[in-house]
PAFI-472807 format. One record per residue (C-alpha): residue number from 1; chain; x, y, z. Coordinates in steps of 0.001 Angstrom, whole numbers. Example, Ala and Ser with C-alpha at 12.3 -4.5 7.8 and 13.67 -1.06 7.14 Angstrom:
// PAFI-472807
    k  c        x        y        z
    1  A    12300    -4500     7800
    2  A    13670    -1060     7140
// end
This chain:
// PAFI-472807
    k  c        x        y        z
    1  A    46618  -276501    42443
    2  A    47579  -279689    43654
    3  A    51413  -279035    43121
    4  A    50622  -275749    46067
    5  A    49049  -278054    48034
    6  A    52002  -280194    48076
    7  A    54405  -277194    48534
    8  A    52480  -274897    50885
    9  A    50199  -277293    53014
   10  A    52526  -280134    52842
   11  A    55866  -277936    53839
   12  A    53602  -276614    56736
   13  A    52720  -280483    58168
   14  A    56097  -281072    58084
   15  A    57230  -278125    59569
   16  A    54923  -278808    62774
   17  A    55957  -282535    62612
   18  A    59673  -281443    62635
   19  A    58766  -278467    65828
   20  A    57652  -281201    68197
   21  A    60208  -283992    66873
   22  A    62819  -281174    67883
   23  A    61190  -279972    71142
   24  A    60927  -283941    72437
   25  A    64856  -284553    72091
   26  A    66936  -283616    75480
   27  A    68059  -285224    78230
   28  A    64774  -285085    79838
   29  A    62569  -287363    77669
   30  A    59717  -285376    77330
   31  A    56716  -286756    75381
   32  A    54498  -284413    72547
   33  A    51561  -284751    74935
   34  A    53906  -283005    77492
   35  A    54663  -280649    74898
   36  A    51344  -279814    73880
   37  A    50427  -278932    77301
   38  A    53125  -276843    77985
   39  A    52335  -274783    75302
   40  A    48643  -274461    75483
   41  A    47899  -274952    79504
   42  A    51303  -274038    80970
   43  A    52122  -275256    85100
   44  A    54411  -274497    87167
   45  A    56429  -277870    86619
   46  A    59924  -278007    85690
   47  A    59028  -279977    82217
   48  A    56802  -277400    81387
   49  A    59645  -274810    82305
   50  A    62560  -276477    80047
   51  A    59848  -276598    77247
   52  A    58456  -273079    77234
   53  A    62515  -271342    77844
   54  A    65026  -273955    76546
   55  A    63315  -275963    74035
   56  A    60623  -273959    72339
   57  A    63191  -270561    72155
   58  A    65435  -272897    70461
   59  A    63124  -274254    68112
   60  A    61399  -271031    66792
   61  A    65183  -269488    66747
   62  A    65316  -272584    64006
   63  A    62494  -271540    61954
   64  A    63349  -268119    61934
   65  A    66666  -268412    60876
   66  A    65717  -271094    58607
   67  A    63513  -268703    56817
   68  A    65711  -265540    57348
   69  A    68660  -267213    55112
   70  A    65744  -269007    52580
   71  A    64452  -265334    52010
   72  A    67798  -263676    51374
   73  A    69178  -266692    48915
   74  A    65625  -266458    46784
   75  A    66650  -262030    46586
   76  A    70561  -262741    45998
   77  A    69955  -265572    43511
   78  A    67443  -262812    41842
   79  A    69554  -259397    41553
   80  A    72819  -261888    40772
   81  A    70852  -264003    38224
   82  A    73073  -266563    39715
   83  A    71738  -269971    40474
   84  A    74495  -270698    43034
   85  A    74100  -267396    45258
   86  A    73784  -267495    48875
   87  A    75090  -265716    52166
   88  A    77352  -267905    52073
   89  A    78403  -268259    49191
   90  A    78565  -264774    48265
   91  A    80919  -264171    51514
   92  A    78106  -262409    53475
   93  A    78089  -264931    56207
   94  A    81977  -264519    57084
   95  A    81990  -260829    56740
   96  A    79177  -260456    59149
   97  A    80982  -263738    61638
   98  A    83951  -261854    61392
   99  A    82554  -258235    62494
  100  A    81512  -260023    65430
  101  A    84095  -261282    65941
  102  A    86129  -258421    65892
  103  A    83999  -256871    68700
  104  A    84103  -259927    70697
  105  A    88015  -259345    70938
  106  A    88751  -255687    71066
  107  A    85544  -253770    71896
  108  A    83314  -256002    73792
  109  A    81310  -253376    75187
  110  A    79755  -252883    71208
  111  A    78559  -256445    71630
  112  A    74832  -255387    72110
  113  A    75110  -253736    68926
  114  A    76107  -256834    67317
  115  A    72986  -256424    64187
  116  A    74601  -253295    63176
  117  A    78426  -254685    63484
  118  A    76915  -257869    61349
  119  A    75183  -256299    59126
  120  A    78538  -253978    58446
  121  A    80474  -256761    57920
  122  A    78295  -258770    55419
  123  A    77803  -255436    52876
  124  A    81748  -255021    53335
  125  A    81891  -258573    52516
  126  A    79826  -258996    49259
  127  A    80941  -255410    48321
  128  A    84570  -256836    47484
  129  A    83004  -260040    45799
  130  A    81239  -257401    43233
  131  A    84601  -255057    42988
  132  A    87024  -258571    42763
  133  A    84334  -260229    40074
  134  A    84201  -256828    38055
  135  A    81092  -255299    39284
  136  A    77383  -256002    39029
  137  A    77351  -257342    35527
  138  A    80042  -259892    36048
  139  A    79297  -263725    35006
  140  A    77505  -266098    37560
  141  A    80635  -268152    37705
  142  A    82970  -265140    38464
  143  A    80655  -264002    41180
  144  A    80860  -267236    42701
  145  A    84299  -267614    42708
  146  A    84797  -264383    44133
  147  A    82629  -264892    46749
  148  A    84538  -268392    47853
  149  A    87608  -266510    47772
  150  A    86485  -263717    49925
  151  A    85080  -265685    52297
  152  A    88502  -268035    52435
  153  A    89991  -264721    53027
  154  A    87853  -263832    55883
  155  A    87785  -267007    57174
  156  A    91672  -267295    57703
  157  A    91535  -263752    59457
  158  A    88445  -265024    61461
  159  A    90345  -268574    62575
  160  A    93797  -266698    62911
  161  A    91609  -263836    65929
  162  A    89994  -267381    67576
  163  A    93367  -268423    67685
  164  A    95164  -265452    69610
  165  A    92288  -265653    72429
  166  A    92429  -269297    72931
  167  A    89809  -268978    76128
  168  A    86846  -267677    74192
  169  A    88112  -270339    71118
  170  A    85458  -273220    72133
  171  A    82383  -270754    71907
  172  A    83605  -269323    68673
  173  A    84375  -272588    67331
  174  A    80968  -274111    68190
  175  A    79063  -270766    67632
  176  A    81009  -269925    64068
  177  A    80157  -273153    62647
  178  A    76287  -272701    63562
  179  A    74649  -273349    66713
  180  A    70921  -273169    67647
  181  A    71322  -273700    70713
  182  A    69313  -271198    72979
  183  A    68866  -270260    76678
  184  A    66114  -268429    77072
  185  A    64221  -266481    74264
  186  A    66564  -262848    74106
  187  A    67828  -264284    70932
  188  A    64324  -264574    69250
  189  A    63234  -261402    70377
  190  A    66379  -259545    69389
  191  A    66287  -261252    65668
  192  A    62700  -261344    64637
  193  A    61915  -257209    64635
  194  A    64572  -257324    62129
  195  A    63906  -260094    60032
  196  A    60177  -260144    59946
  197  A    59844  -256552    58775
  198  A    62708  -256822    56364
  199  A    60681  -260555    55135
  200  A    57098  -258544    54791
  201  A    59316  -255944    52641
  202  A    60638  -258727    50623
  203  A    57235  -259806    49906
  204  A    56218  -256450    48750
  205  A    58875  -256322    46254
  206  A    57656  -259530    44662
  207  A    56353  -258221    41610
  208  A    59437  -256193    40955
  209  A    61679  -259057    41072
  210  A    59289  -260913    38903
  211  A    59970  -257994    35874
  212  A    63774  -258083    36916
  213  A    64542  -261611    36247
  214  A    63237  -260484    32310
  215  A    66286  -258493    32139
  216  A    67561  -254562    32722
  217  A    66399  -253510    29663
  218  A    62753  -255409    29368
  219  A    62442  -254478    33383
  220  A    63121  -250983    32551
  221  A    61091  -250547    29471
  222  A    57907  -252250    31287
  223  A    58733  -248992    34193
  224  A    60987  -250653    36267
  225  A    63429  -249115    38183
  226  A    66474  -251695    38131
  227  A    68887  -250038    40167
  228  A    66409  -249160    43083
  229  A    64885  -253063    43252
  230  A    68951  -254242    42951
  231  A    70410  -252021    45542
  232  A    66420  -252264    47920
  233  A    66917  -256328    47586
  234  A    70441  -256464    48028
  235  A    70589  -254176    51231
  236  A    67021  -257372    52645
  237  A    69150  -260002    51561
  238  A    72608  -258484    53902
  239  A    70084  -257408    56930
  240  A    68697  -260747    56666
  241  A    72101  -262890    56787
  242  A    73526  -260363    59452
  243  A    70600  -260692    61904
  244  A    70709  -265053    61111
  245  A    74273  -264982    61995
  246  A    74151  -262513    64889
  247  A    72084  -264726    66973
  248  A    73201  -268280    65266
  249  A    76330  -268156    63134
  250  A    77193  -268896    60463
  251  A    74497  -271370    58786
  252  A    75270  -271980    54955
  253  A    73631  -273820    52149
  254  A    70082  -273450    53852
  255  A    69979  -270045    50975
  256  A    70665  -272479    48503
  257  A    68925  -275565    49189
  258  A    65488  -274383    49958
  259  A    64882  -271825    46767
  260  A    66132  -274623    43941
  261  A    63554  -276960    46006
  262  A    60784  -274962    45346
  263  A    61738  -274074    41885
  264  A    62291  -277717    40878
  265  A    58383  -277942    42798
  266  A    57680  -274956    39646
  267  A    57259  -272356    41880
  268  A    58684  -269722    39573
  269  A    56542  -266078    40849
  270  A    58537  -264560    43790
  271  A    55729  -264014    46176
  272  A    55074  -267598    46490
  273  A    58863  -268620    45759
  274  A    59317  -266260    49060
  275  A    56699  -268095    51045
  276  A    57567  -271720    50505
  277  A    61018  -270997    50299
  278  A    61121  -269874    54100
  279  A    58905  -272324    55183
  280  A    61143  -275255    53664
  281  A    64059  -273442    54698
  282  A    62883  -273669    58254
  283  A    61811  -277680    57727
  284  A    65802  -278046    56640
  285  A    66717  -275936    59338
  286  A    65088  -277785    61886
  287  A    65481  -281087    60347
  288  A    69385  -280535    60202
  289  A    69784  -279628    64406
  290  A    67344  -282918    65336
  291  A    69980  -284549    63215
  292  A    72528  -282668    64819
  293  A    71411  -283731    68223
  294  A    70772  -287306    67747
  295  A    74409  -287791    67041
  296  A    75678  -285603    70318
  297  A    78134  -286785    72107
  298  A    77108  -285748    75820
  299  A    76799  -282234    76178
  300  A    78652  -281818    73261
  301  A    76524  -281162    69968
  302  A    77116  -281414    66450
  303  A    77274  -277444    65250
  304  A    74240  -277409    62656
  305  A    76327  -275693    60225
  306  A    78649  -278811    59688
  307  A    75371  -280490    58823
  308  A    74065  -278152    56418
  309  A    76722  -278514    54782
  310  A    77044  -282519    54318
  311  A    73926  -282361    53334
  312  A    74781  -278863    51077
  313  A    77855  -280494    49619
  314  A    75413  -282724    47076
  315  A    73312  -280173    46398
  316  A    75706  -278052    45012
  317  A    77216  -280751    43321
  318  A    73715  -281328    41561
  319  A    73462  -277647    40570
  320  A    76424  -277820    38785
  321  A    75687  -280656    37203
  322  A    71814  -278959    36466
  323  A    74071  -276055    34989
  324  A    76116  -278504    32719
  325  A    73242  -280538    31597
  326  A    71189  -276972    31035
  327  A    73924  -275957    28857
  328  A    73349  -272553    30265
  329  A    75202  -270138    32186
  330  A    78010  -271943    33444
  331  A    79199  -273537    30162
  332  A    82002  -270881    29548
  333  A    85621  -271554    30297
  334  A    86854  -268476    30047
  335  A    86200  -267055    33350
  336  A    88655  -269270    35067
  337  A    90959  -270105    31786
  338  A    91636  -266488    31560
  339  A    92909  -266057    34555
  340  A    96489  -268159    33505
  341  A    99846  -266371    32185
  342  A    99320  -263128    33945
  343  A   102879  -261543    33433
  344  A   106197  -262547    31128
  345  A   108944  -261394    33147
  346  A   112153  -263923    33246
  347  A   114568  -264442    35186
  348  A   117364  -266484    33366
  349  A   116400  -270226    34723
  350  A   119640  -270974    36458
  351  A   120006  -267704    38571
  352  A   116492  -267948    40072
  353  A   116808  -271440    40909
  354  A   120309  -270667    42657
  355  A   118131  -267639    44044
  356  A   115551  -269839    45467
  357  A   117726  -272337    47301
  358  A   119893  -269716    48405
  359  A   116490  -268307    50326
  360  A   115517  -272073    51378
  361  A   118914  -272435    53484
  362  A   118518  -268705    54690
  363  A   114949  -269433    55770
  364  A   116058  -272834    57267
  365  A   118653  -271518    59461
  366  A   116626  -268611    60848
  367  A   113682  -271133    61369
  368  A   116365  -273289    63645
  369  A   118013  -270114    65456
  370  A   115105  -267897    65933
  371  A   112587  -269146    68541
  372  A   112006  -268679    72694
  373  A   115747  -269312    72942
  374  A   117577  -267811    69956
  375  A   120402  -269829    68736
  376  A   123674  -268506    67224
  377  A   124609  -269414    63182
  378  A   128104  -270208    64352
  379  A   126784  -272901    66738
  380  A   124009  -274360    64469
  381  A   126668  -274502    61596
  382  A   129527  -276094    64301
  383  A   126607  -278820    64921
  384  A   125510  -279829    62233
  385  A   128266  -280019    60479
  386  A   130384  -281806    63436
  387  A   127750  -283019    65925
  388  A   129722  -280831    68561
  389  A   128322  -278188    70733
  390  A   126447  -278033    74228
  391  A   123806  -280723    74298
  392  A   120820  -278712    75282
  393  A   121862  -276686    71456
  394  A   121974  -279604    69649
  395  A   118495  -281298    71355
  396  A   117065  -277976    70047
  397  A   118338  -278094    66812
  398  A   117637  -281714    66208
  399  A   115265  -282992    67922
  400  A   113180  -279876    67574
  401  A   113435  -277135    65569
  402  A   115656  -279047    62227
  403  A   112680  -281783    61702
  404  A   110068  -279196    62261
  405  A   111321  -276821    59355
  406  A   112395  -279890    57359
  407  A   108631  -281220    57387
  408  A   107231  -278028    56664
  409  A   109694  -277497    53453
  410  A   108709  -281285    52243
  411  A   104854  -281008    53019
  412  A   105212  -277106    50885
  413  A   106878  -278717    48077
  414  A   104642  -281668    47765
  415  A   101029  -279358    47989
  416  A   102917  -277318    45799
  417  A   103924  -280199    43388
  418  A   100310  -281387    43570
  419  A    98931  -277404    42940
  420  A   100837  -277812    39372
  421  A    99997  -281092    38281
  422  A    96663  -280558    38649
  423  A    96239  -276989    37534
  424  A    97965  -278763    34310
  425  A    95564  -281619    34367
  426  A    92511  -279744    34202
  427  A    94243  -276719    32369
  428  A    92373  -274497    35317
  429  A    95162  -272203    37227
  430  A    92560  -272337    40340
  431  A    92926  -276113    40822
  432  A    94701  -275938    44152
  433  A    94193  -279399    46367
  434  A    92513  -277461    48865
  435  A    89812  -275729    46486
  436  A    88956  -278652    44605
  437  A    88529  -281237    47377
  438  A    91733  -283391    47886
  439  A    92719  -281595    50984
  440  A    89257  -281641    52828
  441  A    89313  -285652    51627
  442  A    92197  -286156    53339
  443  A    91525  -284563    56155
  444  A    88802  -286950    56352
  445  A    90261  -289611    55542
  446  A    93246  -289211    58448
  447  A    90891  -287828    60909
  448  A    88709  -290814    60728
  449  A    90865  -293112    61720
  450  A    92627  -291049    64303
  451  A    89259  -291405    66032
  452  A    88716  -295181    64993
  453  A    91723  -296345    65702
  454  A    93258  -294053    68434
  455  A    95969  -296596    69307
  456  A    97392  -297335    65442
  457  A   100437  -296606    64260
  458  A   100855  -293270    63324
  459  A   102466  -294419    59674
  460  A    99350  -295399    58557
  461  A    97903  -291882    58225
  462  A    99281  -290931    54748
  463  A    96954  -294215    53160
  464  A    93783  -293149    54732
  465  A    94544  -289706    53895
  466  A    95006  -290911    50484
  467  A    91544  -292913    50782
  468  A    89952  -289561    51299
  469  A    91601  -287689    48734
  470  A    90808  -290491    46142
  471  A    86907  -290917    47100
  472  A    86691  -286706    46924
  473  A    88474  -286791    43774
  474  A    86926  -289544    41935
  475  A    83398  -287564    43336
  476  A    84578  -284250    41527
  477  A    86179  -285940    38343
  478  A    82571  -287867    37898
  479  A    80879  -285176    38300
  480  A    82656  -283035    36143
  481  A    83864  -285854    33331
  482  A    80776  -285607    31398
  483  A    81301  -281934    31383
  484  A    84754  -282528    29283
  485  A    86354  -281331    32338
  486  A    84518  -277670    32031
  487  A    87117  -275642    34169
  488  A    83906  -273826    36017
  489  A    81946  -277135    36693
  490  A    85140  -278502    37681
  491  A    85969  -275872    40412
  492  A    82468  -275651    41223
  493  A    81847  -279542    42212
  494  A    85634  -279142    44001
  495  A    84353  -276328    46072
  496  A    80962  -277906    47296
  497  A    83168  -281474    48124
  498  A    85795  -278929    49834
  499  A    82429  -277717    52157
  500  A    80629  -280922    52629
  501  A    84280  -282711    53384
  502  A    85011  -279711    56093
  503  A    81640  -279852    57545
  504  A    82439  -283622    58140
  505  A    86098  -282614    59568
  506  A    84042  -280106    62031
  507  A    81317  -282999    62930
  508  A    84490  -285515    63662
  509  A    86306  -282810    65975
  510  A    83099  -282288    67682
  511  A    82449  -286031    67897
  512  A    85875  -286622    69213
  513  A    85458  -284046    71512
  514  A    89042  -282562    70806
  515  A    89781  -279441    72512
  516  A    88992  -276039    70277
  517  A    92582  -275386    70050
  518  A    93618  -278549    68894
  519  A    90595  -278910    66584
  520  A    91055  -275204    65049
  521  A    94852  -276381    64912
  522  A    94125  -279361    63008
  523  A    91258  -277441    60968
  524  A    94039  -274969    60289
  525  A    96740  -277232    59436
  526  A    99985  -276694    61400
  527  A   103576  -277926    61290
  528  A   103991  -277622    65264
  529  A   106468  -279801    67015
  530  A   106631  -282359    63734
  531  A   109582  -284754    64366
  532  A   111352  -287121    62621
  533  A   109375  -290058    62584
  534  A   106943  -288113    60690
  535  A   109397  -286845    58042
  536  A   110556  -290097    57103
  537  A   107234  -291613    55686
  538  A   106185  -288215    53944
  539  A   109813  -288161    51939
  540  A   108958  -291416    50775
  541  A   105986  -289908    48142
  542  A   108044  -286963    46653
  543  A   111246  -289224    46307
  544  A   109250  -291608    44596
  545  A   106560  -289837    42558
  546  A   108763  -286737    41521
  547  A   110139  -288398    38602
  548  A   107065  -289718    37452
  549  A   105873  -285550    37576
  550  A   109158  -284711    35851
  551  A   108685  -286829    32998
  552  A   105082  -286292    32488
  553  A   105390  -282601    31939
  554  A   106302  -282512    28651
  555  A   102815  -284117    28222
  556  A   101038  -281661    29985
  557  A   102832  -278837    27983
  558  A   101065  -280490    25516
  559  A    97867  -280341    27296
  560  A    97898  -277094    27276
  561  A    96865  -276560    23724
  562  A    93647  -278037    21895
  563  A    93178  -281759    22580
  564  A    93775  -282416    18564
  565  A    97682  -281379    19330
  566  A    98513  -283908    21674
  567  A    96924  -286564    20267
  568  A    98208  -285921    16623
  569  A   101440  -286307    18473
  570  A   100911  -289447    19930
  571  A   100202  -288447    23441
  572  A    97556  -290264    25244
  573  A    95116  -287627    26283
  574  A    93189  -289432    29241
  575  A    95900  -292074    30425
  576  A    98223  -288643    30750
  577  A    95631  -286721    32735
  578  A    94600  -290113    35027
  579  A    98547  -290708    36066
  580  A    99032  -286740    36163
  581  A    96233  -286640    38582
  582  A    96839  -289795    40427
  583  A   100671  -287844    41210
  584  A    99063  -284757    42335
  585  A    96627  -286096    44406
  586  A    98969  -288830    46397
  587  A   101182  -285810    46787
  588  A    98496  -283588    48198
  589  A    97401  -286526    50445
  590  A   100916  -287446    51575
  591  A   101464  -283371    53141
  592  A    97668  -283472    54656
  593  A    98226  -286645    56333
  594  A   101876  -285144    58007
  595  A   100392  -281249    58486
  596  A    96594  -281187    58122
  597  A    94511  -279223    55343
  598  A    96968  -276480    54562
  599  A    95634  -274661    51520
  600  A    96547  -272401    48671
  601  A    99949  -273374    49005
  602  A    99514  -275306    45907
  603  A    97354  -272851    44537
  604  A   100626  -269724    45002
  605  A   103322  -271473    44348
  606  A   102910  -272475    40335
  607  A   101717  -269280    39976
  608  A   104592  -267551    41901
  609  A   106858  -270183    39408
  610  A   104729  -268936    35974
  611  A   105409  -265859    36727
  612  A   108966  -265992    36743
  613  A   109774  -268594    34400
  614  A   106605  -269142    31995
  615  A   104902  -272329    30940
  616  A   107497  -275308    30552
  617  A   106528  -277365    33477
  618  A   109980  -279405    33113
  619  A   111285  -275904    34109
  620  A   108525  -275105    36259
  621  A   108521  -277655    38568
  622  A   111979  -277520    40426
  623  A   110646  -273866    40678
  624  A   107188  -274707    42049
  625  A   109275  -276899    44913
  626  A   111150  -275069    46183
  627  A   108711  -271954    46151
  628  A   106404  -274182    47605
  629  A   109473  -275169    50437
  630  A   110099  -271571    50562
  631  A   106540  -270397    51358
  632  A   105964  -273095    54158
  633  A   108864  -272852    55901
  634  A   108567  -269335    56125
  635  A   104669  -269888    57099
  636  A   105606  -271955    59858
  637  A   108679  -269427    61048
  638  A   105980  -266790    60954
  639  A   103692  -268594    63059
  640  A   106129  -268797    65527
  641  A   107572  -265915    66082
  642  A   104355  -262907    65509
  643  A   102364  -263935    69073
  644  A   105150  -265676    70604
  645  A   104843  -267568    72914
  646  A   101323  -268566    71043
  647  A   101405  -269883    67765
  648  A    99763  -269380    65079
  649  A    99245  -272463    62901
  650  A   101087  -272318    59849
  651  A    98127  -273076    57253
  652  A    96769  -269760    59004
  653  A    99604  -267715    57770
  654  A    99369  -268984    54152
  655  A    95758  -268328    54311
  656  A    96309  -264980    55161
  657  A    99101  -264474    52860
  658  A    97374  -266908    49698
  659  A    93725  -265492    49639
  660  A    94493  -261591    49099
  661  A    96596  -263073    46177
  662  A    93943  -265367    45192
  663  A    91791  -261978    45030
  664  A    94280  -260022    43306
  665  A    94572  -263112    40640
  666  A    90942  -262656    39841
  667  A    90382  -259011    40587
  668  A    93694  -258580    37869
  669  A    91725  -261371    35421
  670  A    88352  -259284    36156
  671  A    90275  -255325    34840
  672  A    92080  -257155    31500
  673  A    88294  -258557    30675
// end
């Protein structure tokens, strides 16, 4: 009894507590009296106005939404039996912010049926999760992996449209990453006859999702019918998201947050789990925009998505390590282990690396002749070879376009250097310094003390960039040590300090106030007009770290097999790993620092490389660089040239290009299961 009273009567105290803590905050300091008088003896006084149509619409938009996306995690975590399911991270929230998005740009005048164009989006979105994971009886860890790399997917298609249409790029940035911010109350009344009907009808399904968390079977002998409480609670859960992010954005980690609070409370029946669960998610809700708004910076606000998810970040992080400590669902490796070797072709070694460079040079000389003013071969060749040639040809080749492409091969071969090492480290092929957290650290890291120190030196990016990447590492390897390095836990703890470190990223643009092209290009990661000065320092980590790599790869051949092997043969297990990882991640930090948080270049290239060649990193890794050269080069060429004159940032067109492979990886893993 007492334990409900706690849960329901003290979730509802703070909830009201929270409403007029929110409503007071503004420019106009307006006092809870002031507020209580609005509300219950209105006048026709501006305070009274600003209450009743800015502040109050904007506050019950909070609680709705808050319990909108509580609701629909309690139903997903309940048909997925997954602990870690979510709009979010289950890809629902992209799909539907990317229908929208979509009709923004090319059909605007289907905007008012934005619900239906949401709600389209988010089933299309967790529809692939189910086919990539290998339907609806694939593992919890599977599912959630799927669902990060679907909504990767969607978000590099989603950044790549903001992007193209640069003028509406500030309210997409601001409104994508969550925004409660209100005008007048349309957006309540257009949410709530959608979200409170489809919340009663969640209710009433209570006691079916009570017999379907015993199981199909026990569910179905007791007279359940499993397939119409899956498919009834699946279709809530999407119609629930969609309507949240129609009106708001897209809000994550409140799904996940608010049911595994009430849970840990020992709420465990679904018609109270419902209940508390939306009325906690609306306290986090709420609690997350006052925090947003305390920090604003003038009219510019904090999105309240970046701060659900620095305050998400841990919280996944503890479920995983819940999930380790349970012994339960996540403990199997096999998931992610069996996703490695995927074909044996060969190409005899010495042929594709001739092959490969061959392509680099052919890639480098297009990326220095094609452009707004195309440049012949002949001439390019005649200057750099002789210096001669017109000087407006040779300021374009050398003081533009050569140092550009020269960056972008050095910053692809390092991520892709660092993609190896650690996918070898933790003997996971998904360990790309993006997905596990070393990119979004470094990010961090650099962007911090861009805004600290606006005036410093720009050569002392690469060491707070490595700062990041070391404090997000050392979070994910602590978190996942005690695990013995669990491949699942370990990708799981990467991906929640990936989120928290990108909500920070999005809360330091915003902070900075850095214009939403800039920001998204810096979000993105881009190689545009890179120049010498910032070649030289990044060369200085491959040169010197490289042959460290090179001669610990016999070591992590040995890695590879059972932990008896190396050790019998007198390899030092954990010194190996440390210095391993210590490579990878000064690489990865070294390229973030120069080009921003490019991903899944270091996820496709040692794949590309195993592929062709097979295991033997010695052999792999002059592969892995120059596919990894190869791939950003042509990224960056890409960018260029598809919306000239707009660009598109490089780390865009590897998105676009890396997560359908990503999905293919798993979705080929998924059919040889």
């Amino acid at each position: 009894m007492s334990r409900y009273l706690l849960v329901f009567g003290g979730g509802v105290i703070l909830l009201v507590g929270m409403l007029f803590l929110n409503i007071t905050q503004g420019d106009a300091g307006l006092g809870i009296q002031t507020v209580i008088e609005a509300i219950v003896a209105p006048q026709d006084v501006t305070e009274h106005h600003i209450i009743r149509t800015l502040r109050l619409s904007r506050a019950t938009m909070g609680m709705i939404a808050g319990s909108s996306l509580a609701a629909a995690g309690v139903l997903l975590q309940t048909i997925t039996r997954n602990p870690l399911s979510s709009a979010q991270t289950l890809g629902i929230n992209s799909g539907a912010f990317l229908a929208i998005t979509v009709v923004v740009v090319f059909f605007p005048s289907l905007s008012s049926y934005s619900l239906v164009i949401a709600f389209i989006g988010g089933f299309a979105a967790i529809a692939l999760v189910y086919a990539m994971a290998g339907g609806i009886t694939a593992s919890p860890l599977r599912l959630t992996l799927a669902g990060i790399a679907v909504a990767m997917a969607i978000g590099a298609v989603t950044g790549t449209l903001q992007l193209m249409y640069e003028e509406d790029a500030g309210k997409l940035l601001a409104w994508g990453s969550g925004s409660l911010e209100q005008n007048n109350w349309d957006g309540v009344r257009f949410a709530s006859p959608w979200i409170f009907p489809a919340a009663l009808i969640a209710l009433g399904l209570s006691k079916s999702l009570d017999l379907f968390e015993l199981g199909d079977e026990m569910a179905q002998s007791l007279g359940q019918r499993v397939r119409f409480v899956r498919v009834t609670a699946l279709l809530l859960a999407v119609l629930l998201a969609a309507a949240t992010v129609s009106v708001v954005g897209g809000i994550g980690f409140i799904g996940l947050i608010a049911p595994h609070l009430m849970r840990m409370m020992g709420i465990k029946r679904h018609l109270p789990l419902l209940i508390s669960s939306m009325i906690w998610g609306a306290v986090v809700l709420l609690g997350a925009d006052t925090l947003a708004r305390m920090v604003a910076v003038g009219v510019e606000e904090m999105p309240v998505g970046a701060v659900t998810a620095i305050i998400g970040g841990p919280w996944m992080i503890w479920l995983a390590i819940r999930a380790r400590r349970g012994g339960g669902r996540f403990q199997s490796s096999s998931d992610s282990s069996s996703l490695a070797a995927l074909s044996s072709r060969r190409i005899p070694y010495p042929v594709l690396l001739a092959i490969l460079s061959v392509l680099a040079v052919v890639i480098l000389l297009a990326g220095i002749s094609l452009g707004s003013l195309r440049l012949q071969i002949a001439d390019i060749l005649a200057a750099m070879a002789t210096g001669g040639g017109e000087d407006m040809t040779r300021n374009i080749i050398f003081n533009m376009r050569l140092p550009r492409m020269a960056v972008a091969a050095v910053s692809g071969a390092a991520l892709a250097a660092s993609g190896l090492l650690l996918q070898g480290v933790v003997k996971n092929p998904l360990a790309d310094p993006s997905i596990i957290g070393v990119s979004s650290g470094a990010g961090v890291g650099a962007l911090i003390l861009l805004i600290a120190l606006p005036q410093i030196n720009i050569s002392w990016l690469p060491l707070a960039a490595f700062a990041g990447a070391f404090v997000s590492t050392a979070i994910v390897y602590a978190v996942s040590r005690r695990s013995g390095m669990n491949p699942g836990i370990l990708v799981l703890v990467g991906i929640a300090v990936s989120a928290m470190g990108t909500g920070i990223i999005q809360a330091l643009v915003i902070k900075a106030q850095l214009r939403a092209s800039s920001a998204l290009a810096w979000l993105a990661g881009s190689t545009y007009a890179r120049t010498w000065e910032q070649l030289w320092p990044l060369m200085i980590w491959p040169a010197v770290l490289l042959p460290f790599a090179w001669w610990l790869c016999r070591k992590l051949d040995l890695l590879a097999m059972s932990e008896e092997v190396p050790t019998g043969l007198g390899v030092h297990v954990v010194r190996t790993r440390i210095w391993a990882g210590f490579i990878g991640v000064a690489l990865a930090a070294a390229a973030v620092a120069t080009v921003g948080t490019i991903g899944f270049v270091g996820l496709i290239a040692p794949h590309a490389a195993r592929i062709l060649i097979g295991h033997n990193h010695r052999r792999l890794l002059p592969a892995t660089l120059l596919i990894g050269a190869l791939l950003l080069m042509a990224a960056d060429l890409a960018g260029r040239l598809l919306l000239s004159p707009k660009e598109i940032p490089s780390g865009l067109v590897v998105a676009l290009l890396g997560a359908p492979y990503f999905i293919a990886l798993m979705r080929k893993s998924a059919a040889r299961k």
